[in-house]
C-alpha positions in Angstrom: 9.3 14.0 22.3 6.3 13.9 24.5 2.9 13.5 22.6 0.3 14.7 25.3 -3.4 14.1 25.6 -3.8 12.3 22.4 -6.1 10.0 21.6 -3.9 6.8 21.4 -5.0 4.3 19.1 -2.6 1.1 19.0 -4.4 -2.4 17.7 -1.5 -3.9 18.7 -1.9 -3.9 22.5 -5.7 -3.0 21.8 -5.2 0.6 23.4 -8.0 3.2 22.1 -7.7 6.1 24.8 -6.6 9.4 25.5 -3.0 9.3 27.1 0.6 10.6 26.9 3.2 9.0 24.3 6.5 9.1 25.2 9.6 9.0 23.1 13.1 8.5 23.5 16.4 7.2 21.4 14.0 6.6 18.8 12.1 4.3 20.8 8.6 4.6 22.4 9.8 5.0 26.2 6.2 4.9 28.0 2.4 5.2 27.0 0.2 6.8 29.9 -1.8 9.6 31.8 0.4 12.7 33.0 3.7 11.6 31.8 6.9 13.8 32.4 10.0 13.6 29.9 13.6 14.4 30.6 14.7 17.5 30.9 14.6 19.2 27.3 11.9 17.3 26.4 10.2 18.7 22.7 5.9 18.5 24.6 3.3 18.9 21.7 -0.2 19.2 22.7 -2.3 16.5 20.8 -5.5 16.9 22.3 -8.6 16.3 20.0 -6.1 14.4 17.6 -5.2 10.3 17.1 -1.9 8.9 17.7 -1.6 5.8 16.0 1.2 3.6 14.8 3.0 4.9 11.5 1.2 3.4 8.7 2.7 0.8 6.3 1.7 0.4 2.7 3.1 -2.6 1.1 2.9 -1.7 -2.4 4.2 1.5 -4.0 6.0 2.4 -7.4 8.6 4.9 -7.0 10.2 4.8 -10.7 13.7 5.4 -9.5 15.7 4.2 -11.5 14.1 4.7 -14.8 11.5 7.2 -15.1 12.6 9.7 -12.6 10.4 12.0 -14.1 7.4 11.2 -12.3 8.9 10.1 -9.3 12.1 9.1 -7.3 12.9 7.4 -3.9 13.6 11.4 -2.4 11.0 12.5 -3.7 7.8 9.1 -3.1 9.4 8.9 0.8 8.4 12.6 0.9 5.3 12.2 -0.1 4.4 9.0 2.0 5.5 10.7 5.1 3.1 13.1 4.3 0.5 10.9 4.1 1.2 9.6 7.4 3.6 6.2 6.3 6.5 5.6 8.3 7.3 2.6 6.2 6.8 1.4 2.2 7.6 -1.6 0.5 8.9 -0.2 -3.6 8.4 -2.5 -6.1 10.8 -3.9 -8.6 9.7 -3.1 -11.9 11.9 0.1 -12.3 14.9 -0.2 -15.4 16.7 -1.5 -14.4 15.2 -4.3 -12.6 15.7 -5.2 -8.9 16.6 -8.0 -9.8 20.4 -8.3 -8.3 22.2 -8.0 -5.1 23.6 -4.4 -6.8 20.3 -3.1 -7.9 18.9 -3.4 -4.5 21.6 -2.3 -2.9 21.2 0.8 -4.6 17.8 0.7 -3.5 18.7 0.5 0.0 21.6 3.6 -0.7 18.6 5.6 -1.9 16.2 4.9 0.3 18.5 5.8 3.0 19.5 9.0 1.8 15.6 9.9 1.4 14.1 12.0 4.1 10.6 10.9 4.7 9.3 7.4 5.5 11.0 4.2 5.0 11.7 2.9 1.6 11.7 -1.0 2.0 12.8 -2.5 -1.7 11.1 -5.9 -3.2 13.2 -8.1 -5.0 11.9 -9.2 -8.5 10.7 -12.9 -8.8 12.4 -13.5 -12.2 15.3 -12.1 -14.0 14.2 -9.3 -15.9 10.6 -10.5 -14.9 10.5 -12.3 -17.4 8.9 -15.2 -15.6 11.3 -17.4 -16.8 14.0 -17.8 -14.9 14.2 -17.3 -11.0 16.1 -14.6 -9.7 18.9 -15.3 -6.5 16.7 -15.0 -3.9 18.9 -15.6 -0.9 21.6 -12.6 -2.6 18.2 -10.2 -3.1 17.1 -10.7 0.9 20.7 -10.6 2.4 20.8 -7.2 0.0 17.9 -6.0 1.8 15.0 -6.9 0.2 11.9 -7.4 2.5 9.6 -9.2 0.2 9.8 -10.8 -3.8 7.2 -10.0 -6.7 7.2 -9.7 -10.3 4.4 -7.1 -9.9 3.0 -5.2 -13.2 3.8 -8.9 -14.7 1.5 -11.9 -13.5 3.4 -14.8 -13.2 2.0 -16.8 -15.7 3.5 -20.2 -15.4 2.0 -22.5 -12.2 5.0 -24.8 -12.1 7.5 -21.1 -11.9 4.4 -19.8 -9.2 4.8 -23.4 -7.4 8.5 -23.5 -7.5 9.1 -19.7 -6.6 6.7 -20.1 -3.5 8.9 -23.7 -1.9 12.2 -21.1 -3.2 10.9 -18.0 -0.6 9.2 -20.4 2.0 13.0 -21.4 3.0 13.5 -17.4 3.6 10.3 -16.7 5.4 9.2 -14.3 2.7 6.2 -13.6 1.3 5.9 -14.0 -2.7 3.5 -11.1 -4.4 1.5 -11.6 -7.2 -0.1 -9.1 -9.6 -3.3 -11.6 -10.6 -4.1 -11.4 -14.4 -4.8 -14.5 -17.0 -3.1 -12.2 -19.8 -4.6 -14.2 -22.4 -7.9 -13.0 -20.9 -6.6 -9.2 -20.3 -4.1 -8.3 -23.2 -5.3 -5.2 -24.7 -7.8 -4.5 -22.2 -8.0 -0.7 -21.4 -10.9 -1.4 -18.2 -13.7 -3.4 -16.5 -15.4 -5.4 -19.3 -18.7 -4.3 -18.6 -21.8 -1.4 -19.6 -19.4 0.7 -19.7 -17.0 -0.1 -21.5 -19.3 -1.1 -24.4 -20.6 2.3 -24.3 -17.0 3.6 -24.8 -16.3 1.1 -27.2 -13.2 0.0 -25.3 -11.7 -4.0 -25.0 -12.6 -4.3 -21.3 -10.4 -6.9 -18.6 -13.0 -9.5 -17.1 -13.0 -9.9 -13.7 -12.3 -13.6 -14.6 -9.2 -12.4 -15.8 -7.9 -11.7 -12.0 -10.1 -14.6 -10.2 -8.6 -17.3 -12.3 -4.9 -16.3 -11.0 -6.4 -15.8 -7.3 -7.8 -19.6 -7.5 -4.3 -20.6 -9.2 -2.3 -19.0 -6.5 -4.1 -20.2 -4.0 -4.1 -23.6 -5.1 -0.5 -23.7 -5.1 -0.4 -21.8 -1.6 -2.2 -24.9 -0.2 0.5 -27.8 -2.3 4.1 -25.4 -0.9 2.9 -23.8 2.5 4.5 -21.0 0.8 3.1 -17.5 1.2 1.8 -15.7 -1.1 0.3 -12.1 -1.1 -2.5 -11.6 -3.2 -2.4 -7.6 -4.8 -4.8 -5.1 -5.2 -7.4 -7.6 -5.3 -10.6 -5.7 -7.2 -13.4 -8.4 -7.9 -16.1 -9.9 -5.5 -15.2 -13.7 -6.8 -11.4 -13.3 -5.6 -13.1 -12.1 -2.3 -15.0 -15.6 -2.2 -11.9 -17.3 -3.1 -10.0 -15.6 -0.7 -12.2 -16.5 2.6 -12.5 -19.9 1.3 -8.7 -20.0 1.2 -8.6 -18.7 4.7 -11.4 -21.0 6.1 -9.3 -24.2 4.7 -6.2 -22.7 6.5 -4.0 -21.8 3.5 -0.9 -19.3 3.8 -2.5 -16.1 2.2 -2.7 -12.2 2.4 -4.3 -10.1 0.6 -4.3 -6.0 0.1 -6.9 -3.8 -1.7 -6.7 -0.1 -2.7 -8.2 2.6 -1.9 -9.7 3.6 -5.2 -10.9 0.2 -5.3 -13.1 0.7 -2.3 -14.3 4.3 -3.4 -14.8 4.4 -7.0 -16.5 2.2 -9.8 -15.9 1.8 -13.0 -18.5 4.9 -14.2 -15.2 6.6 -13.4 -13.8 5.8 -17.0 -17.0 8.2 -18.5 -15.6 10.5 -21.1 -12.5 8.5 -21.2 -10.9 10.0 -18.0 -7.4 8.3 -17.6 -7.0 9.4 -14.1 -9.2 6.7 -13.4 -7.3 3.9 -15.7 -5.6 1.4 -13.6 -4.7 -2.0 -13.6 -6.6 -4.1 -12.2 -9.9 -1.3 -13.5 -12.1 -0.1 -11.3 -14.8 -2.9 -11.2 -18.7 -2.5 -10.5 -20.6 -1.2 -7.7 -21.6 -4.9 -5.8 -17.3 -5.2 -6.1 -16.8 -2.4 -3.9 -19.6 -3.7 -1.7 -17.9 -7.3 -1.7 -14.2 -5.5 -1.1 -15.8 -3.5 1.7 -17.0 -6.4 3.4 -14.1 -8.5 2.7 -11.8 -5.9 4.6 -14.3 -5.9 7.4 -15.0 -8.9 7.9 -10.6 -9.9 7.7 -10.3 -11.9 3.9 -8.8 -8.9 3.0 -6.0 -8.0 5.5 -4.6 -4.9 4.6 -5.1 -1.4 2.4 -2.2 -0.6 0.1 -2.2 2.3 -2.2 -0.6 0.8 -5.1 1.1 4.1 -5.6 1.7 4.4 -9.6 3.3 7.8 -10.5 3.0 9.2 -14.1 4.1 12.4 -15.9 1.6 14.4 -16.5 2.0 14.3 -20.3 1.9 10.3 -20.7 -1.6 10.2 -18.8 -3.1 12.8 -21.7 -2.9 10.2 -24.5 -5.9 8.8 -25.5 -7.5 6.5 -23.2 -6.3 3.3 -24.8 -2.6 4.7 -25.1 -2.6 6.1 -21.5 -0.6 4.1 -18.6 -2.2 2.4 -16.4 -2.5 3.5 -12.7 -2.9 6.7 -9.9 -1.1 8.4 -7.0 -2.4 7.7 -3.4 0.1 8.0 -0.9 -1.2 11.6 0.3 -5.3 10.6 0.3 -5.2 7.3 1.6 -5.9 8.6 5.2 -8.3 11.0 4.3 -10.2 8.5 1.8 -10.0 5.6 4.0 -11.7 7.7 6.8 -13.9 9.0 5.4 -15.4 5.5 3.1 -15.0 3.3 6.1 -15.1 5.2 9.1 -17.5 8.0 8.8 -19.7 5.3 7.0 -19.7 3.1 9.9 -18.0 0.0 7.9 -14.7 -0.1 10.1 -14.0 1.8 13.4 -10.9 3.9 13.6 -9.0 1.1 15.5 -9.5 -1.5 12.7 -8.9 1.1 9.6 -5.8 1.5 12.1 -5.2 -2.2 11.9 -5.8 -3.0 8.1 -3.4 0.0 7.5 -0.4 -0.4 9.9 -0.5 -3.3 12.3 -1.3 -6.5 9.9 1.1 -5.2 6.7 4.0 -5.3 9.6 3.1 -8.7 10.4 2.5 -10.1 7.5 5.9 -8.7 5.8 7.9 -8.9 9.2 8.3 -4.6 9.4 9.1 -3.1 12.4 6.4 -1.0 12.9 2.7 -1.3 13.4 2.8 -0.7 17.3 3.3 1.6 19.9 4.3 -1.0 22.5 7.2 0.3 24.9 10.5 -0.4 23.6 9.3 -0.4 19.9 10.7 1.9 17.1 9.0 5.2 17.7 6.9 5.1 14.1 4.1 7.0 14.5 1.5 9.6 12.6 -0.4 12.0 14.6 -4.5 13.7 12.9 -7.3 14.9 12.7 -9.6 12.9 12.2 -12.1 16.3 12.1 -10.7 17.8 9.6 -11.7 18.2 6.4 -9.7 18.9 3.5 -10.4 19.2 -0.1 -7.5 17.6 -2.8 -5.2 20.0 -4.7 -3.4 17.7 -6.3 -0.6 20.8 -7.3 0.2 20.5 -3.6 1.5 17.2 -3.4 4.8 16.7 -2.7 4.8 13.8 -5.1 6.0 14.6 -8.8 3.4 13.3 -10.5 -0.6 14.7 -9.9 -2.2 11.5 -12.0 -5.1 11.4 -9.3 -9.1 10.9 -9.8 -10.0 12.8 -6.5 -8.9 16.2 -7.4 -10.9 18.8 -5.8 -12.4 16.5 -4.0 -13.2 16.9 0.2 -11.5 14.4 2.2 -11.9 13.4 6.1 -8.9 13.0 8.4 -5.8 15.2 8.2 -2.1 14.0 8.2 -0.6 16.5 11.0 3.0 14.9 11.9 4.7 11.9 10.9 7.5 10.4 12.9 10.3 8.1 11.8 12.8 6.6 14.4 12.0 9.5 16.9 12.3 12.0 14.4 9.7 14.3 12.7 10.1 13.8 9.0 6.6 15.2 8.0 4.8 18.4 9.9 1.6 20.4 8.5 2.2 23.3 7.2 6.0 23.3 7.5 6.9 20.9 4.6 
């Protein structure tokens, strides 16, 4: 496959500029002006479009096994590939568990057997995640499992969070944590706030999350181990966070999408697309998030990718499950809430969205340097789109930015040298 006159956008090798890609075996062969492929060669013209490095989202739900209903591995490796992902990390809290060398493993069989972008497994922390007792690490990575989290259940104990980072420091694996003080959030349906009064809804404070963010931190700093900080929503984790960094501790963090985009005024007239955990916070939150990811205390965006049937999200707001859909207006959101408004160039969205989640998980992936596995997502960064949600090739549509317009189009995807995602032919 020969990618011509793109503009080539790669973070890793700082390359922004309009040149050939060239791929072979699976591999990208050569990056440069008027390249020529072997005979047979598949040339696509790419002028006035970005070639980047596949993007990688590190945090994604795909409900298989368990409520397949909404969504499965087949089915969220579709959809990601559409959205311009050539790799995604699942989390564990599907029923069963991940929580054994055979669960992942048929993780792995699935993801394998899916036909869109990489499906990477976590391993759960705990058995069950329950928090109380750790699972076999070393028989959860040797099955295949990338990273280890008990996500969708904070780990409430410190001396389980201290004792689970010195366990996955030994395996070079980071340890994620879904931050929430559950004695301060139990019941909570969104941001405790104006809001929330107004709806008469138990709102989650935002100390709630920023007491966990300290706590894991802390214990960062006492093991060396890492830990990944998710869909981090409040200003004060932000503080935390660069304070963290400044001192040297071993710490990523991620945020969303939504959480960059959207407040909690959201939740007027009890809408549940816009219930998710953590809530949508307040306006100087997405100010503080904003500048967090510019400014590097936040390393990455991951779409925390929570698929629901439709029918569960119509309960009343209280009853509804928690969380959205984003693989499929990530791009588009990110590019047009960052880019267009001047808060990150294209090269660093490029960056928080592919380059640093492969290094700080250890992916292949996040480069086009020669020799490296050819992952990579051709758009348009012109084109506008507006969100019809029965489009998707998700199963579920729980999503806030229906019929909204979006920036940035998803035009090819490309796994291992192979197109697994086209416009207009999937």
């Amino acid at each position: 496959m020969l990618l011509q006159g793109g503009r080539v956008v790669d973070p890793s090798q700082g390359v922004d500029t309009v040149a050939d890609l060239l791929i072979q075996d699976g591999l990208i062969a050569d990056l440069g002006q008027n390249l020529s492929g072997p005979d047979g060669v598949e040339a696509i013209d790419v002028r006035g479009k970005v070639v980047a490095p596949g993007l990688i989202d590190v945090h994604v739900h795909f409900r298989e096994p368990g409520r397949v209903e909404a969504e499965t591995v087949a089915t969220g490796s579709r959809a990601a590939a559409a959205g311009g992902f050539t790799s995604v990390c699942a989390m564990p809290n599907t029923d069963p568990v991940t929580d054994n060398q055979a669960a992942i493993g048929f993780a792995v069989k699935q993801a394998n057997a899916a036909t869109g972008a990489r499906v990477l497994p976590y391993g759960a922390l705990s058995v069950g995640q329950r928090g109380e007792q750790l699972a076999e690490f070393s028989n959860l990575i040797d099955a295949g499992a990338v990273a280890l989290s008990d996500d969708g259940h904070p780990v409430v104990s410190s001396h389980f969070m201290r004792t689970a980072l010195e366990y996955a420091r030994t395996f070079n694996v980071p340890v994620a944590d879904h931050c929430e003080e559950p004695a301060l959030a139990t019941g909570g349906a969104m941001h405790e706030g104006v809001v929330s009064t107004r709806l008469g809804l138990k709102g989650i404070p935002s100390a709630a999350e920023e007491i966990m963010v300290a706590r894991d931190v802390i214990l960062s700093d006492l093991t060396g181990g890492h830990v990944h900080l998710c869909h981090m929503s409040t200003r004060g984790c932000v503080d935390i966070i660069r304070r963290a960094k400044d001192n040297g501790v071993n710490v990523t963090a991620e945020v969303t999408p939504h959480h960059l985009a959207l407040t909690h005024e959201e939740c007027e007239g009890y809408y549940t697309n816009a219930k998710m955990n953590p809530p949508l916070r307040e306006a100087a939150d997405v100010e503080a998030l904003r500048e967090g990811l510019r400014d590097g205390t936040i390393d990455m965006i991951a779409t925390d990718h929570a698929p629901h049937h439709y029918e569960a999200k119509e309960q009343d707001f209280d009853e509804a499950p928690f969380g959205i859909i984003g693989l499929e207006t990530a791009l588009g959101l990110c590019y047009k809430e960052l880019v267009q408004s001047g808060i990150l160039s294209l090269p660093e969205l490029i960056q928080r969205m592919s380059t640093n989640p492969a290094r700080a998980y250890r992916i292949d992936g996040g480069t086009l340097a020669k020799g490296s596995v050819a992952d990579v997502v051709v758009f348009d960064p012109g084109a506008t789109w507006i969100v019809e949600p029965e489009r998707f090739l998700s199963k579920s549509r729980n999503t806030p930015f229906g019929g909204q317009e979006l920036v940035g189009r998803v035009e090819r995807t490309v796994v291992g040298g192979r197109t697994v995602f086209e416009l207009g032919t999937s």
